[in-house]
C-alpha positions, 0 to 999 in steps of 0.5 A: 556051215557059217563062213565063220566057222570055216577052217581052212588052208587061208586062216594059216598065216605066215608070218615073215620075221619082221612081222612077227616082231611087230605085231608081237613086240612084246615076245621079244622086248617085254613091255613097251612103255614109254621110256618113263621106266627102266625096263621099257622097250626102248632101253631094251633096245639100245641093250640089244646093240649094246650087248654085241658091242659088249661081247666083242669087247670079252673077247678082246676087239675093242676098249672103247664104245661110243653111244650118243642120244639125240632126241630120238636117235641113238648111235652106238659105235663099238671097235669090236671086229666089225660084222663080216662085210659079206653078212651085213644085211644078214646079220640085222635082218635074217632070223637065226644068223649070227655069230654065237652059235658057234661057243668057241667064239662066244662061250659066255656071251648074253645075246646067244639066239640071233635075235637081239640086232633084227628086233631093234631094226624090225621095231626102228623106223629108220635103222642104219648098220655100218661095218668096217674091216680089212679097210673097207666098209660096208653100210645098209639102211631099213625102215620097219624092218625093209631094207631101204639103201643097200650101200656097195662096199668100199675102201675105208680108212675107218678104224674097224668096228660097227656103228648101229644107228636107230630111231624107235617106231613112234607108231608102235612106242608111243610118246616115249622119250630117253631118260638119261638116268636110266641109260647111265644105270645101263652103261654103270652096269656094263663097266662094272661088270667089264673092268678095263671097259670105257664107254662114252654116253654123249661125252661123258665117260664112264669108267671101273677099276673095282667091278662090283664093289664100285657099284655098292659105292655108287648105288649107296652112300658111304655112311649107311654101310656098317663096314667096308665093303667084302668085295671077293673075286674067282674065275667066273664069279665075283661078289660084293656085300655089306650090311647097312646100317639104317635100311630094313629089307635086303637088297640085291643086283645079280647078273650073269653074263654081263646081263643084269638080272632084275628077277633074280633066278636060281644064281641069286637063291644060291647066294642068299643060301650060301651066304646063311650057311657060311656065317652059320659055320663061321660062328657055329650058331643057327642064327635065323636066316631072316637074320643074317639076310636083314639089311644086307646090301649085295651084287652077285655076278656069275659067268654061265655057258649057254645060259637058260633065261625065263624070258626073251628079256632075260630078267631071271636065271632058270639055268641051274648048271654053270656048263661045261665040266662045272658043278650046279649053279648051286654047288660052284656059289655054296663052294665059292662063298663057303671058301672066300667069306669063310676065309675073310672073316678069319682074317678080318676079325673087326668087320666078323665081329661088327656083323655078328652084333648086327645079327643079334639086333637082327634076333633081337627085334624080330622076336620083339615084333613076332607077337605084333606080327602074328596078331597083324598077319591074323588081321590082314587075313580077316581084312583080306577076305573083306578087304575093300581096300585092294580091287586086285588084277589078274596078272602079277610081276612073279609070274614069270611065264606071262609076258605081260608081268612086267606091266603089272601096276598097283595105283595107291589112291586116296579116297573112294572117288579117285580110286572108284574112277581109276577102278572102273577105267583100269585094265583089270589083267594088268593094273590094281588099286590100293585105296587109301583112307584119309592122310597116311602117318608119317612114319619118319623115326619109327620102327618096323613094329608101325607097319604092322600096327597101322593097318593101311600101312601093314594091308599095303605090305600085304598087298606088295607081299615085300615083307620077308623079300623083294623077289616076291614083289607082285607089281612091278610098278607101284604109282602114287596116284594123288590129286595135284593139290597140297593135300594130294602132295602131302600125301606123296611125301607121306608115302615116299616116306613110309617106303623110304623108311621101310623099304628103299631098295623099291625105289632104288631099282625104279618102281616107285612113281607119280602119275602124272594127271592133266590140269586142264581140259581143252576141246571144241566139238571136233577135238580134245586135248588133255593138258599136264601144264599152262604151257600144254594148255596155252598151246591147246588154245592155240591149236584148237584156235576160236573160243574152246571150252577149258576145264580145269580139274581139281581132283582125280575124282572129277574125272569120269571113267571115261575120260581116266581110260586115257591117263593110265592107258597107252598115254599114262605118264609116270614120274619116277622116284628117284634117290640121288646117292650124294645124300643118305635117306636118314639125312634126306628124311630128316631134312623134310620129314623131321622136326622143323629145321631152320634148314627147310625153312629157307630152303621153302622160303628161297624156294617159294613159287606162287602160281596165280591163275589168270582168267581172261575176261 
């Protein structure tokens, strides 16, 4: 027998915990990324930190966490109890020690199984802990996971608490830097949910009095909402809703323990349940529940002991008891909203009647487009079955149970040879293309009925399978892939149109983005580097030094396979989508998508660059 094939006690390996994180990063913090995205690992980890610091704070230690990013350094400091002096080293860095095992201590806390703090040591190369209680201090320093300085305790006149400091692996996250917007939605999120919690990011403080209702105010401008926001309150659950006035889809933020919970789970699919049931009674009609749904704008928070997540990240509820003596998830949300929402609408007969009007619109143009709908749905199904126009990927965001849907990606491309060049270098387990033909329309002012009747833009929606709801998202990354020409931009904002238009809430929780490709290409026969700016290529030059070879691209189509594998792998860099809320979609789309206003034509003119490109002789 070959030695190959030999099973024996030496192919057993042991991993120790640091290990194990490290060479499964993934088990533990989801994707890895490169801080262009929401949910990449590096935002994980500073939420691990934070969560500990969160807990304290629920437990009455402490009001204030102060957090600073600088470059790649982040510091958290909370004036929580602090860590145990005795457990410092422990508590970072043994698996399964920690302080929430025991539920009288932590009985609705997020961080439950002890792993949170050691993943962000294991995966830091530099980690620092510092603890201070009962006038003393004590403090300990790791790289990769390896204690480094064990600091002997001393007296301290420190005000108590613990400060964690790190720097993410740069060998395992690869050029990744912090966006503050992402780290701002993080700590909104936390002072939402915790009101009476201050946090201060790099000197700015944030801060809520109104839980849930300021987060619908700070997500949403004012003037879409059709009436003011119902904003009802119990024990452990809080709600805010409203319906808008201009967007089509539903769109919803849901947490549970203070853990904002992206996929949703069985706390949301009570409230969507509860909420039809409810305004059924309340008008004693069957409205359709596609029709009370449409264009709602909500946040659901519930408290839950021992919660039950789908995954390490906990993105998605799974647990379907509250705990203790306490009915179902189910049960507790359909009797707190048949209650309170019952009971505000008897009492608010203007917003009742405003909601009501809504719901009939609702009926009206759905049985408007019910013909279109059917006739589109049967053509997207003869399409599917030919349909060159999605090369889809194995692995998708629904599911749950892989660990890798949270790098599920649709590149929208134009043309057969971009898209055949991002094809043939993808990640087929990962990564789908959507190929366009030609120029999308501009769909700015048009209504639903356009999406089924213009085929791209109804096999698209198919593609993202978003047409009844956003949990059914089957990417969690959709990148407009475009040349860096005019056309390849026109087509951007056609496309940030059509979703803008259509479907706001994917950009509002962060899954649009532009890839960004290289200009130039620069190399000698030892070394190539791709180049995303004049400045990246002036420095190529100099780096490279004699005379290299510069290419410049026009086009994705120009680039070989080869040489593509490089922009949409471990490398790829992504430009998110974002909405500022100071302005409505309908004024922003009327600003650069309706008729040519004077408005935009100064604002092109004052805002005109002309790039030349110099050759040197």
């Amino acid at each position: 027998m070959s030695d190959s094939l030999q099973y024996t006690e030496d192919n057993i390996k042991s991993l120790d915990w640091r290990e194990h994180i490290r060479m499964r990063p993934g088990m533990y913090i989801g994707k890895l990324g490169d801080g262009s995205s929401a949910d990449d690992g590096i935002y994980i980890l500073l939420k691990e930190v934070l969560d500990n610091c969160i807990d304290e704070f629920v437990m009455g230690a402490g009001k204030t966490i102060e957090i600073s990013i600088q470059g790649n350094k982040v510091a958290v400091r909370d004036y929580g109890r602090g860590i145990p002096l005795g457990k410092v080293v422990d508590v970072v860095s043994k698996m399964n020690t920690g302080g929430k095992y025991d539920s009288r201590a932590f009985k609705k806390s997020v961080g439950l199984n002890g792993v949170g703090t050691k993943a962000v040591n294991a995966l830091s190369s530099y980690f620092r802990v510092e603890s201070n209680r009962d006038n003393f201090s004590k403090a300990a320093e790791f790289e990769q996971g390896i204690l480094t300085i064990e600091e002997p305790q001393e007296e301290s006149s420190r005000r108590r608490g613990t400060k964690v400091s790190f720097i993410p692996d740069d060998t395992i996250f690869k050029n990744y830097k912090y966006r503050n917007e992402y780290v701002e939605r993080m700590l909104k999120n936390y002072v939402y949910l915790n009101p009476g919690l201050t946090i201060v990011f790099n000197g700015e403080k944030f801060y809520s009095e109104n839980g849930l209702k300021d987060l619908l105010m700070d997500t949403t401008n004012e003037e879409d909402f059709l009436y003011p926001i119902i904003h009802l309150k119990g024990e452990d659950i809080e709600v805010a809703l409203t319906h808008s006035r201009t967007q089509y889809s539903e769109e919803y933020y849901s947490f549970v323990n203070g853990q904002n919970t992206t996929q949703g789970g069985t706390h949301l699919t009570a409230f969507r349940e509860a909420l039809v049931k409810t305004i059924r009674d309340f008008y004693g009609k069957q409205y359709d529940a596609s029709d009370i749904r449409k264009s709602v704008i909500a946040a659901i928070s519930i408290k839950v002991m021992e919660p039950v997540f789908e995954s390490q990240t906990k993105t998605k509820l799974g647990s379907t008891d509250m705990g203790g003596d306490l009915p179902t998830v189910r049960t507790y949300i359909n009797d707190f909203i048949g209650t309170h929402l019952d009971n505000f609408l008897h009492k608010n007969q203007e917003t009742a009647e405003l909601l009501q009007r809504k719901i009939m619109q609702a009926e009206r143009e759905r049985k408007e487009l019910s013909g279109i709908r059917k006739l589109a749905k049967e053509r997207a199904k003869k399409a599917s079955l030919h349909n060159k126009k999605l090369r889809d990927c194995r692995i998708h965001l629904t599911d749950s149970k892989n660990g890798r849907s949270l790098e599920s990606t649709l590149f929208i491309t134009e043309g057969d040879s971009a898209s055949g060049s991002i094809t043939k270098s993808r990640d087929v387990n990962t990564q789908a293309v959507f190929s366009l033909r030609g120029k999308p329309l501009n769909t700015y002012g048009m209504t639903k009925k356009i999406v089924y009747e213009n085929e791209e833009f109804n096999l698209l929606q198919a593609a993202l399978n978003i047409e009844e709801s956003m949990e059914d998202l089957r990417y969690n990354n959709i990148v407009i892939a475009t040349d860096a020409d005019v056309d390849g931009m026109h087509i951007r904002l056609l496309l940030i149109t059509f979703f803008l238009q259509f479907f706001p809430e994917l950009i509002k929780e962060g899954h649009l983005y532009i890839l960004q490709t290289p200009l130039f290409r620069v190399r000698n026969k030892k070394e190539t580097i791709y180049c995303y700016s004049e400045e990246e290529r002036n420095m190529a030059i100099e780096k490279l030094k004699g005379k290299p070879e510069i290419t410049r691209f026009k086009g994705l189509g120009e680039i070989s396979p080869d040489e593509f594998r490089h922009f949409i792998g471990e490398d790829i860099r992504l430009d998110p989508v974002m909405l500022d809320k100071a302005t409505t979609i309908d004024q922003l789309l009327e600003f650069y998508m309706g008729k040519n206003t004077p408005d935009r034509q100064e604002f092109i003119i004052s805002n005109l660059k002309v790039e030349l490109d110099v050759v040197e002789k």
